[in-house]
PLY file of the C-alpha trace (Angstrom):
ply
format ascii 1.0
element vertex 308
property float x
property float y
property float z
element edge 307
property int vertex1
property int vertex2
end_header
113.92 99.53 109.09
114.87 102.70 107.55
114.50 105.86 109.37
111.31 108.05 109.33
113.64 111.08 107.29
115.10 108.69 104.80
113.60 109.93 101.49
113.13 106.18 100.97
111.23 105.79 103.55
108.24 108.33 102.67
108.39 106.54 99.07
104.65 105.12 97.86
104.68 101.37 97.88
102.36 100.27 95.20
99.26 99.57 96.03
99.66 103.13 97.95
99.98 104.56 94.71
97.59 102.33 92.29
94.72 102.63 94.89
95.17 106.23 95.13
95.64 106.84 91.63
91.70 104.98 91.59
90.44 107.22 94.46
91.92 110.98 92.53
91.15 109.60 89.10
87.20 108.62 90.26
86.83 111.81 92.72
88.16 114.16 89.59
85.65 112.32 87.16
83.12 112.87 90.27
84.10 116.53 90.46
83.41 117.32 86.54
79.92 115.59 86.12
78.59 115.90 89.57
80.34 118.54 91.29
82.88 118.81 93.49
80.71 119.41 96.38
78.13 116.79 96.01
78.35 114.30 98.35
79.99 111.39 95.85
83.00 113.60 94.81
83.49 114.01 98.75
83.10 110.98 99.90
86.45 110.34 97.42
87.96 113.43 98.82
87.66 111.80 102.24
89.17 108.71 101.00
91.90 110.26 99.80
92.78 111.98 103.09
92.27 109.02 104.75
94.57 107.27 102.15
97.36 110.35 102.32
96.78 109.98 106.28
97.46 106.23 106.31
101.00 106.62 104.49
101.75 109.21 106.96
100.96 107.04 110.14
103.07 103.86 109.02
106.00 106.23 108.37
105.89 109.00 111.04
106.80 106.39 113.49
107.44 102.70 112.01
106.67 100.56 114.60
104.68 97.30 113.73
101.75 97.87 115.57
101.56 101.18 113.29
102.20 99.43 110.28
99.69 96.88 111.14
96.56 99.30 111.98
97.57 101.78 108.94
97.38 98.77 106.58
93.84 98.17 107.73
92.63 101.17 106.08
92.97 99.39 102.94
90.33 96.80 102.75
87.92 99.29 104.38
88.19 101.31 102.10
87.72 98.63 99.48
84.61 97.49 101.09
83.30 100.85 100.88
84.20 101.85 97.32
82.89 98.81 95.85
79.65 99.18 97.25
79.58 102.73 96.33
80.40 102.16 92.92
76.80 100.69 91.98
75.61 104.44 92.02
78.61 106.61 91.01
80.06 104.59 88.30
76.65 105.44 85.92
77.12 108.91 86.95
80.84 109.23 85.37
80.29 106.44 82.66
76.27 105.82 82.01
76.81 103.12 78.78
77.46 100.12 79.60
80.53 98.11 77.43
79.03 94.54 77.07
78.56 94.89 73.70
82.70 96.24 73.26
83.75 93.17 75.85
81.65 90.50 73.29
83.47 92.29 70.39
86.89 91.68 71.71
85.69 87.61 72.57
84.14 87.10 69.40
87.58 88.65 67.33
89.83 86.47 70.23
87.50 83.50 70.56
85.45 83.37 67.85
82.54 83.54 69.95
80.69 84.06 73.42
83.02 81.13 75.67
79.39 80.99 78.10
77.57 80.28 74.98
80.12 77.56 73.83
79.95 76.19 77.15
75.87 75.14 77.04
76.41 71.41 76.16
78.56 70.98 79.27
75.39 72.58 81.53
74.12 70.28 83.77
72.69 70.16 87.23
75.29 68.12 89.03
77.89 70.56 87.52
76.30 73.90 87.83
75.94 72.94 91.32
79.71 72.09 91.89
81.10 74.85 89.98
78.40 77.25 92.31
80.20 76.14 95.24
83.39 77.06 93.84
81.98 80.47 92.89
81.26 81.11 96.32
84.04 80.19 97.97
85.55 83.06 96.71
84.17 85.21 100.01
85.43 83.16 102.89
88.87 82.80 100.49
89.12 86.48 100.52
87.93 86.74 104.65
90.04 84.05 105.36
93.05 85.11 103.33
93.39 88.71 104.62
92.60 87.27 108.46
95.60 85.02 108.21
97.96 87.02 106.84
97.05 90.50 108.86
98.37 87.91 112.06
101.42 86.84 110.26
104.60 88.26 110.04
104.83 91.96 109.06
107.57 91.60 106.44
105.14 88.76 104.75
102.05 91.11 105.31
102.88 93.68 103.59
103.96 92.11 100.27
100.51 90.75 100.65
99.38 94.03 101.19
101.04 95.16 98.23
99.78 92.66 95.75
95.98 92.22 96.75
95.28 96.52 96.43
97.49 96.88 93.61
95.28 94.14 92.11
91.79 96.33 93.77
93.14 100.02 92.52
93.75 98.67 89.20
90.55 96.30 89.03
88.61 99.05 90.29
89.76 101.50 87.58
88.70 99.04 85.35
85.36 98.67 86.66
84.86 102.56 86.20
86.35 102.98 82.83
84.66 99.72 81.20
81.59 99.14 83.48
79.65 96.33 82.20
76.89 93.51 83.60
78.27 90.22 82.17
76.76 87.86 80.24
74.33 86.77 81.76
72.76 90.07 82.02
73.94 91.53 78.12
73.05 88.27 76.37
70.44 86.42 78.03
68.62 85.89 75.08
70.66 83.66 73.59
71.36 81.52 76.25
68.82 78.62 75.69
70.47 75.70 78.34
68.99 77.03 81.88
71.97 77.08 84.49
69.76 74.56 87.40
71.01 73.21 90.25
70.55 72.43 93.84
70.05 74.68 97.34
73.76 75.54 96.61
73.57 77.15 93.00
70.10 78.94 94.15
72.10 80.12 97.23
74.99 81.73 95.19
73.12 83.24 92.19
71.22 85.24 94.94
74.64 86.19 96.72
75.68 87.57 93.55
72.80 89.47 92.38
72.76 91.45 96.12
76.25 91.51 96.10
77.07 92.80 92.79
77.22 96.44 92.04
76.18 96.27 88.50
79.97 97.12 86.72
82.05 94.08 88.40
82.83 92.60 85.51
86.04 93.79 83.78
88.59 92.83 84.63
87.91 89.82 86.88
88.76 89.81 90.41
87.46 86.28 91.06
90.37 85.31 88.49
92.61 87.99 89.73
92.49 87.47 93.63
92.92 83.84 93.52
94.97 83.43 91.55
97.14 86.11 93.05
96.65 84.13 96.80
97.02 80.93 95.03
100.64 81.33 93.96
101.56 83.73 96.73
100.61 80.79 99.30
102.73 78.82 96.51
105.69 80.53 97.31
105.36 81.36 101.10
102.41 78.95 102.74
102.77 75.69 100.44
99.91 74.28 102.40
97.57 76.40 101.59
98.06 76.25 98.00
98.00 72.79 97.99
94.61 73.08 99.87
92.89 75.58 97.81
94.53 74.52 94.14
91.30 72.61 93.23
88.74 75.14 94.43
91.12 77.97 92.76
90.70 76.02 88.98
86.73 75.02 89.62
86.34 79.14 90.35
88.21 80.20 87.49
85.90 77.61 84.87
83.02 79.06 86.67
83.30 82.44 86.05
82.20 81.59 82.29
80.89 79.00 82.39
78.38 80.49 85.36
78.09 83.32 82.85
79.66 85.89 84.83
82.65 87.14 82.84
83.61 87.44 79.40
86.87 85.10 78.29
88.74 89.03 78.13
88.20 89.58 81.47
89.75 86.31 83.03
92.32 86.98 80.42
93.15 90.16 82.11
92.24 89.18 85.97
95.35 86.61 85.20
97.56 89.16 83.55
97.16 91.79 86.73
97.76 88.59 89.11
101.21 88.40 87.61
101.83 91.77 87.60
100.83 92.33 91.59
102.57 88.86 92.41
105.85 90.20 90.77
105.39 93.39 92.46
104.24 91.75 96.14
108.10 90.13 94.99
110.05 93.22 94.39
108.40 95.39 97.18
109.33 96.41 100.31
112.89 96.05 99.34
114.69 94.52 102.06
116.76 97.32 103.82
120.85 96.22 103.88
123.03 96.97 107.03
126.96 96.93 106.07
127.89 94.06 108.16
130.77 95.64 110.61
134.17 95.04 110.39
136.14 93.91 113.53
139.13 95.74 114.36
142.25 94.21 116.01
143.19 95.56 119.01
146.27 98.44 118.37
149.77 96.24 119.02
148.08 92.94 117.81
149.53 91.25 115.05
147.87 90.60 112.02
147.21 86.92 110.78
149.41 85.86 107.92
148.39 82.84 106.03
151.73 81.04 107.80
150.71 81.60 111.54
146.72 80.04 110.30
146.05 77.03 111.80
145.75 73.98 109.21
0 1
1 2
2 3
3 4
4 5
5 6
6 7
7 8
8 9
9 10
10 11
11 12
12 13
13 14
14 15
15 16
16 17
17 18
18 19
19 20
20 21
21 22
22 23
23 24
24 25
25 26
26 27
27 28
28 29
29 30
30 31
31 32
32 33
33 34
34 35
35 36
36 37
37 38
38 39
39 40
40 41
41 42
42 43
43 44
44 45
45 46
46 47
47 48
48 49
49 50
50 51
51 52
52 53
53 54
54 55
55 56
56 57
57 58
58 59
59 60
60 61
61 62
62 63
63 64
64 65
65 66
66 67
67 68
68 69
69 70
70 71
71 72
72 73
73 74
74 75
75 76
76 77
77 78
78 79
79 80
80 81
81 82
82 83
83 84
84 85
85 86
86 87
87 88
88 89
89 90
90 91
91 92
92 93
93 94
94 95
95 96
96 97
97 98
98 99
99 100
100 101
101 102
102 103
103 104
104 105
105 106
106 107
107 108
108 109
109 110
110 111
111 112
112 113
113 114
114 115
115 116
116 117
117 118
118 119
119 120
120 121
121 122
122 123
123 124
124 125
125 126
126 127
127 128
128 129
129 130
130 131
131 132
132 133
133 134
134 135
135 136
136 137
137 138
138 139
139 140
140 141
141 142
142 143
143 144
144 145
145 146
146 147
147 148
148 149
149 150
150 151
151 152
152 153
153 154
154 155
155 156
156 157
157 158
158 159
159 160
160 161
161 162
162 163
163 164
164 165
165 166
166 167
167 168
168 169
169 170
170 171
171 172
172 173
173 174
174 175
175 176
176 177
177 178
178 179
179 180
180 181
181 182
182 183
183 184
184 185
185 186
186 187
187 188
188 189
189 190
190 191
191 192
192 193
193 194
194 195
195 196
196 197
197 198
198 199
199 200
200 201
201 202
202 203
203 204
204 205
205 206
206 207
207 208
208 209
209 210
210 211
211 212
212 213
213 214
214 215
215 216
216 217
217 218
218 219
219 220
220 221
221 222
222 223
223 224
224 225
225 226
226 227
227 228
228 229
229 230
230 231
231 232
232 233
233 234
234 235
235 236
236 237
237 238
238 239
239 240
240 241
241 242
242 243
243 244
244 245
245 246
246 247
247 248
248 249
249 250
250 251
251 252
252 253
253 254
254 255
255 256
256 257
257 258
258 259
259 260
260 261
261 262
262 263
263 264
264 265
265 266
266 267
267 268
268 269
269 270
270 271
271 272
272 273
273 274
274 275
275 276
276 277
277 278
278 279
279 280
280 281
281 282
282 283
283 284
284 285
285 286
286 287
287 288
288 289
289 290
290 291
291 292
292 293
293 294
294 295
295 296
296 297
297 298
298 299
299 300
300 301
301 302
302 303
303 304
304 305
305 306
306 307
């Protein structure tokens, strides 16, 4: 571990910087259409102290009990921000960009991938790929839970991927808000998405839990598959326990109607780049290994006195 006045060792680790650079970019939007003083644009402010104050207390002392308890501002503060986001994001960005997400899927794909998808609908299916939907929550829970009790060195990579993943996502959430299909283009949908106690149970989990702009890019697509192929590489178990779930979640965020084909496109694209970056980061800190010294008078081995 490098010492607290290394200038190394105050660096930002990335998901430092790409969730702070969501917090200052959102609290300056905040600032110019609210004002600065209203109680959205400091509620930012705050989370930025908080986030400033949280690099600090890793650092100023480095033990892992620090490192452990400063890392756990992090998915507070996601928990908090997302939420919040149902009533500030129409404040700093009131249109919503369905209509430019369908654009980009109809020059990509030709069309709507939901729409394509109604000849597959059917009860049995909508029912299996609403379980997999839903699994997403206790993935996430579960995820975090195991590796906050693992090994520091391991949690912080996973640190380092999963809010690099939420600053980014959540920039894009604020800077293309938008409902989803099933919201933009209900219209047109003609094949009704019915199921058992299980698809009733997660359409109304989504429509509380949803704060109205979750849609680009997707973090069902992201997260997963970010945990998927981390677990791949350091808990082969559990990717070889979640693998199926992981692909049923990933088909059911269109064909469930939730996401546009552009937004798993890009959910999958910012996986790679926090699972290379979860790779790179913390960079493991190099001791010269020490040289031994012969005592003065000894005689140095020569390749005819070494034993054969």
């Amino acid at each position: 571990m490098k010492p607290p006045d290394s200038p190394d060792a105050w660096r930002p680790l990335p998901h430092e910087f790409f969730f702070g650079l969501f917090l200052f970019v959102t609290w300056m939007r905040l600032g110019f259409m609210t004002g600065f003083l209203g109680g959205d644009a400091l509620l930012y402010l705050a989370l930025i102290g908080a986030n400033l104050w949280a690099i600090w207390f890793v650092r100023s002392n480095g033990t892992p009990r620090r490192w452990r308890l400063g890392l756990l501002f992090y998915p507070v503060a996601m928990n908090i921000v997302f939420m919040h986001m149902k009533t500030a994001v129409p404040k700093i960005h009131p249109a919503r960009m369905d209509a430019w997400l369908q654009q980009i899927d109809s020059l990509c794909v030709g069309t709507n991938l939901s729409l394509r998808l109604q000849p597959l609908v059917h009860p049995a299916l909508t029912e299996i790929l609403s379980f997999c939907y839903i699994l997403f929550f206790p993935y996430l829970l579960f995820s975090m839970v195991y590796y906050f009790c693992s090994e520091l060195e391991l949690l912080k990579k996973f640190v380092i991927g999963l809010f690099t993943i939420y600053g980014i996502g959540f920039l894009g959430y604020s800077l293309v808000p938008a409902a989803g299909p099933y919201h933009a283009i209900a219209d047109q949908f003609t094949a009704p998405l019915t199921g058992g106690w299980i698809t009733g149970w997660n359409a109304a989990v989504v429509a509380a839990g949803s704060n109205g702009v979750d849609v680009f890019p997707s973090l069902h697509c992201a997260i997963s598959s970010f945990f998927l192929f981390f677990d791949h590489q350091h808990r082969p178990w559990r990717f070889k326990l979640y693998l199926a779930p992981c692909v049923g979640l990933w088909a059911s965020t269109i064909y469930l109607r939730y996401h546009y084909a552009i937004d798993v496109v890009c959910g999958f694209a910012l996986s790679g780049l926090a699972l290379w970056l979860a790779q790179r980061f913390p960079r493991a800190q190099h001791t010269p290994a020490a040289i031994p010294t012969a005592p003065a008078g000894a005689a140095t081995p020569t390749a005819d006195s070494t034993p054969q």
